[in-house]
N, C-alpha and C positions, 0 to 999 in steps of 0.2 A: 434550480430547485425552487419552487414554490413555497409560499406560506400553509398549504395545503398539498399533502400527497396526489400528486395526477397520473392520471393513467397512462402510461410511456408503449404504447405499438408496439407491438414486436415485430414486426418490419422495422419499425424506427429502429429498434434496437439496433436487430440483428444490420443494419446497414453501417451503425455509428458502429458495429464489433468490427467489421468487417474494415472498414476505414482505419481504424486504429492501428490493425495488423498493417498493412497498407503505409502508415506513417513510419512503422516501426520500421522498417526497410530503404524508404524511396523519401523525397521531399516530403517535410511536413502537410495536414493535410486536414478538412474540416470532421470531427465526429460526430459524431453525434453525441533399453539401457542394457545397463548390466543384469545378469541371472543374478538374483540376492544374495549377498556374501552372509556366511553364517563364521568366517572369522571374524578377529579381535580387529578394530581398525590399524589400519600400517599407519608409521611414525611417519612416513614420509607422502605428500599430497598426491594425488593421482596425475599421470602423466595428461596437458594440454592439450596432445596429439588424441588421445586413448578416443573409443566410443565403443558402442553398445547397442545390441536390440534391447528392446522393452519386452517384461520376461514374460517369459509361458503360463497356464496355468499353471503347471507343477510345479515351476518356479512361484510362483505364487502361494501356495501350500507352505513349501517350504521357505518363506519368508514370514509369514503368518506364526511359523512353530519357530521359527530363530527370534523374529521379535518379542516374543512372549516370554524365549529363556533371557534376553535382557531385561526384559520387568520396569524399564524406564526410558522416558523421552526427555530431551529438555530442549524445550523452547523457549526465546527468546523476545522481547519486545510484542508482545501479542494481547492489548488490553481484549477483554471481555464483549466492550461492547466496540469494536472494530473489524468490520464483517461478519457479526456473528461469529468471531472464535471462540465467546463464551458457550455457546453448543457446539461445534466445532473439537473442542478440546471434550466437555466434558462426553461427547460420543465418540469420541475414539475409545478414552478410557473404558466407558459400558460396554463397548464391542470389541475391544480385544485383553481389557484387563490389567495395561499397559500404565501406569503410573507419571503424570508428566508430570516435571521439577519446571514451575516459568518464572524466569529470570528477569527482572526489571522490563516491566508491561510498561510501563512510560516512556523506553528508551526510541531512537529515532535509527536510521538505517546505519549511520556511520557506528552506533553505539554497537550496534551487530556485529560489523567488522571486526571491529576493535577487541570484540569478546573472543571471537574466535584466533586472532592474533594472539591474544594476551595469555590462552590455554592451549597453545599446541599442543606441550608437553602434558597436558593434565586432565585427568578423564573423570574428576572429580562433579562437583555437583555447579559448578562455573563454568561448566563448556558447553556452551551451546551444540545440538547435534543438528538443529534446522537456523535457516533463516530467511526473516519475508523480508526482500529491501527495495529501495526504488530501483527503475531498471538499469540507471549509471551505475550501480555499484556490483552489478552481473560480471559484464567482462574483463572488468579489473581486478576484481577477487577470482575470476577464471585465470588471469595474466600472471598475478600472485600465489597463485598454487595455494590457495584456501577454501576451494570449494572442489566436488569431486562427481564425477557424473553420474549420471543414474535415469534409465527411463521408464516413464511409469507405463501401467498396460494400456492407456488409454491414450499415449503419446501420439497415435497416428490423428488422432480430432483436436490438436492444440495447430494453430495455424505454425505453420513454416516462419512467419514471420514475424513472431511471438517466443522464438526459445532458441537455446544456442545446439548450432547442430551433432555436437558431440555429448547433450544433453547434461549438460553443468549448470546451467539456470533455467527458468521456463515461466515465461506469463503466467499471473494467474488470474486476476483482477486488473478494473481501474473504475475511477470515477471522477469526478469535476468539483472545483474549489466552489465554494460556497461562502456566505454568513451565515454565521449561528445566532440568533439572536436574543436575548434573553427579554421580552416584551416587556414586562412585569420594571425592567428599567428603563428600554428602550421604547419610548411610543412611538418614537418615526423613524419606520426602520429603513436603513441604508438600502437601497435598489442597484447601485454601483460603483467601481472604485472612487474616481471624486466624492462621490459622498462620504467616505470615511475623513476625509480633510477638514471636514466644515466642523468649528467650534463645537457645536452639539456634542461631540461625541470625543472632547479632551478625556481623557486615561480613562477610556471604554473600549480599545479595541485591543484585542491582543491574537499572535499569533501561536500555531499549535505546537511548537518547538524550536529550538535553536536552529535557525538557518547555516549554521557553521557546520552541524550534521545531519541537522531530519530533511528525509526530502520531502515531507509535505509541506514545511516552512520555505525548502528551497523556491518549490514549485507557487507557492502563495509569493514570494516573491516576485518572480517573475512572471508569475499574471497578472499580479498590480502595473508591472511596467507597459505590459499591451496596451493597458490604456493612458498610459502616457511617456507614448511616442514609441515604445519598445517594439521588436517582435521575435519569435522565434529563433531567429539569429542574434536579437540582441538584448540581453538581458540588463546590462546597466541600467537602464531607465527605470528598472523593478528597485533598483537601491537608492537611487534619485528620489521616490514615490515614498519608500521608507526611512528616509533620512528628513524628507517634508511631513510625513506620518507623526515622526519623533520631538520634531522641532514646534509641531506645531502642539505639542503636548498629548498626545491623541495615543500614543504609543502604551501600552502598557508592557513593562521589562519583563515579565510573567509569563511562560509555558500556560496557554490556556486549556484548560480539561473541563471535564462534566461539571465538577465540584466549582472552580472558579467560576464558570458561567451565570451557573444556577447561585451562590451567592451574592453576586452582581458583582465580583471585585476584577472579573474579567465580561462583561454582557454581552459583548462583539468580540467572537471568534473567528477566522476565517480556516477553515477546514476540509477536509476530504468529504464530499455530500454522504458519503455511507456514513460519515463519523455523526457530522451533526444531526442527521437524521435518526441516528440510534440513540441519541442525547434524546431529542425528544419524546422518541419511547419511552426512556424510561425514564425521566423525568415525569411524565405523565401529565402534565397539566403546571408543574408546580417546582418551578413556576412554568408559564408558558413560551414553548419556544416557538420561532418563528425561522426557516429555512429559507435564502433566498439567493439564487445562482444570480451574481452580477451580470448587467446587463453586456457589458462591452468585456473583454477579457477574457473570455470561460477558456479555460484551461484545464485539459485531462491529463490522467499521470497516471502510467501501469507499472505495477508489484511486478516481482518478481519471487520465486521459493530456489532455495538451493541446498545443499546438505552441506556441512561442512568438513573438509579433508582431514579433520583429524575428528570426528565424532565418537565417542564414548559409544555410542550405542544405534551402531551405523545400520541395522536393522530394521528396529524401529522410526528409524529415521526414513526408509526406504519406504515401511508398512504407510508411516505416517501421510506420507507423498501420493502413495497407493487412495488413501482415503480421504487428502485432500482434491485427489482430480478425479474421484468416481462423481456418478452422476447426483448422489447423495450430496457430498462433497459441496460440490458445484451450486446446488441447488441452496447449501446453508450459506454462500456467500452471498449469490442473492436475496436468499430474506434477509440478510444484513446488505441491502442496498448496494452491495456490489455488483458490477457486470463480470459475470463470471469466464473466463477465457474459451472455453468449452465450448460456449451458450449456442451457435452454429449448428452446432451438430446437435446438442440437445433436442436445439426447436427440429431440426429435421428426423428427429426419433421421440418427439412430443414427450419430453423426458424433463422440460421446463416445468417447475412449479409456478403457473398462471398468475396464482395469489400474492407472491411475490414480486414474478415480474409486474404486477400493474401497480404496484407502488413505486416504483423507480420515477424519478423526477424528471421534467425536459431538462434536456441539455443542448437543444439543438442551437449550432453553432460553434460548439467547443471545438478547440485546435489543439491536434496532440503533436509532440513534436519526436521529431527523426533521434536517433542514441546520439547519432553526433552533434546532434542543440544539444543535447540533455547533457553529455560529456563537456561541452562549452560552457553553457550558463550554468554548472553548477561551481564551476571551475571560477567564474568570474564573481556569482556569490557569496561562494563562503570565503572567497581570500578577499574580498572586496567590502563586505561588510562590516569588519571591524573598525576600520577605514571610513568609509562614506558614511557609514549609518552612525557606528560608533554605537552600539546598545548590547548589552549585555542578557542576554533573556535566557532566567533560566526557574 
């Protein structure tokens, strides 16, 4: 990402989407259901083995009239200005009526989990009935009998290698680590990871969550290590890089957000390009930010949505899935700088919004890495952090 929005191809695009699915399967690699249940949810998670077609019209109908007699959503972890969920959210409600309860928008993937762990039993206003995480945490909340399948109608244009095939998790997005930077404190803005090391920039940098659960801190980790010495098999060197981060003073102990940036007590963010880029929207000017995909290291990282097996309002939760992967959907991810999962089929039914896509940043170069990196290095991260880094951010 650039200090200025540039215009991203859509051939670029569509070959770095294309790529991504492609890593998500085989060697890492460079980028660029059910008929609707109108019962109460069962106590017990839906069977590993189970699958589903993705439903009919009429099924659709009637998913539309059962979510509406539940009257509520609750989602989880879903700040505002993070793909555009802030329209996202409030058009679901305008088009079906439907009331969402969101539960701690700052929290990171593992806080996800953990919500729906913590409310099996409870259908109250703390149980999350969706959730977006990083892709590690798909097939282990499928293993753990905490998420429950469902296909939505538009399941046959999500790549085969983007979702799990009994349809318990499902690509939705991804995008590339970045700086955010906050100009107004920063004059000479960092170009790549070495440069966050250099004295300039003592208790200026800060990460966008606890690497112990968020996977964008994860993944900010272990990009930093690409460029010194690490690679997609190895992600130590990313704690090696933040342990020299830390020492050298440069660290700030601080979850960086819009607020921190903007009053310079965090200036250097390192972040998901959709995120800092929505910072700058609407920040507006004030101060000014400045957006800059490191040279050496670019590193992509795809979402994941799932419903959760004990959901309160497994309907809605169904509708919600419905309206996050229509082409409407798809399209609000993009103007929130996401690469929307879809996006293939779109362009081949000119169903992309143009204006959108040409705000999308270069990323070319970025390396997305195989479930089994991601199940590895997040595994040697977060146990590995307290430990090497020793920093407590929160």
């Amino acid at each position: 990402m650039r200090t200025e929005r540039s215009t991203f191809r859509l051939a670029s695009l569509g070959a770095a989407v294309a790529l991504l699915f492609a890593a998500c399967s085989a060697g890492a690699t460079t980028a660029p259901s059910v008929a609707p249940s109108v019962a109460a949810p069962s106590s017990a998670p839906a069977s590993a083995a189970s699958s589903a077609p993705a439903p009919s019209a009429d099924a659709l109908a009637a998913l539309v009239t059962a979510a509406k007699a539940e009257g509520n959503l609750t989602t989880i972890a879903l700040p505002h200005n993070w793909c555009d969920y802030g329209d996202l959210l409030t058009g679901f409600t305008a088009k079906y009526g439907i009331k969402i309860n969101e539960l701690n928008p700052d929290g990171g993937s593992g806080d996800e989990i953990a919500a729906i762990k913590a409310n099996k039993g409870s259908t109250g206003p703390q149980a999350p009935d969706v959730i977006d995480v990083g892709l590690s945490f798909g097939p282990q909340a499928k293993t753990d009998g905490l998420i429950q399948p469902y296909k939505v109608s538009t399941w046959d244009s999500i790549p085969a290698t983007a979702k799990d095939t009994d349809g318990f998790w499902y690509g939705d997005y991804y995008g590339v680590l970045a700086f955010e930077v906050n100009t107004a404190v920063i004059t000479n803005v960092p170009k790549d990871w070495p440069d966050l090391l250099k004295p300039e920039y003592k208790g200026k940098v800060a990460l966008a969550g606890d690497p112990t659960v968020s996977n964008q801190a994860i993944s900010a980790v272990w990009a930093a290590g690409l460029s010194n010495g690490g690679s997609l098999d190895n992600a130590q060197p990313g704690l090696t890089y933040f342990k020299q981060l830390k020492d050298a003073g440069n660290l700030v102990p601080v979850i960086g957000k819009t607020a921190t940036v903007a009053s310079g007590e965090t200036p250097i963010r390192i972040a998901w390009t959709y995120n800092a880029l929505s910072d700058k929207d609407s920040l507006a000017g004030n101060p000014a930010i400045t957006v800059t995909v490191p040279t050496s290291g670019r590193f992509g990282g795809m979402y994941i949505q799932a419903i959760s097996a004990f959901a309160p309002h497994p309907n809605a939760a169904k509708l919600w899935m419905e309206y996050l992967y229509s082409d409407a959907g798809q399209n609000l991810w993009l103007k929130g700088y996401c690469n929307p999962i879809r996006y293939d089929d779109m362009v081949k039914r000119s169903a992309v919004d143009p204006a959108a896509q040409a705000k999308l940043p270069d990323t070319t170069g970025a390396v997305l890495p195989t479930l089994d990196q991601i199940t590895a290095a997040a595994k040697v991260i977060t146990t590995g952090w307290p430990t090497v880094v020793g920093a407590t951010i929160k």
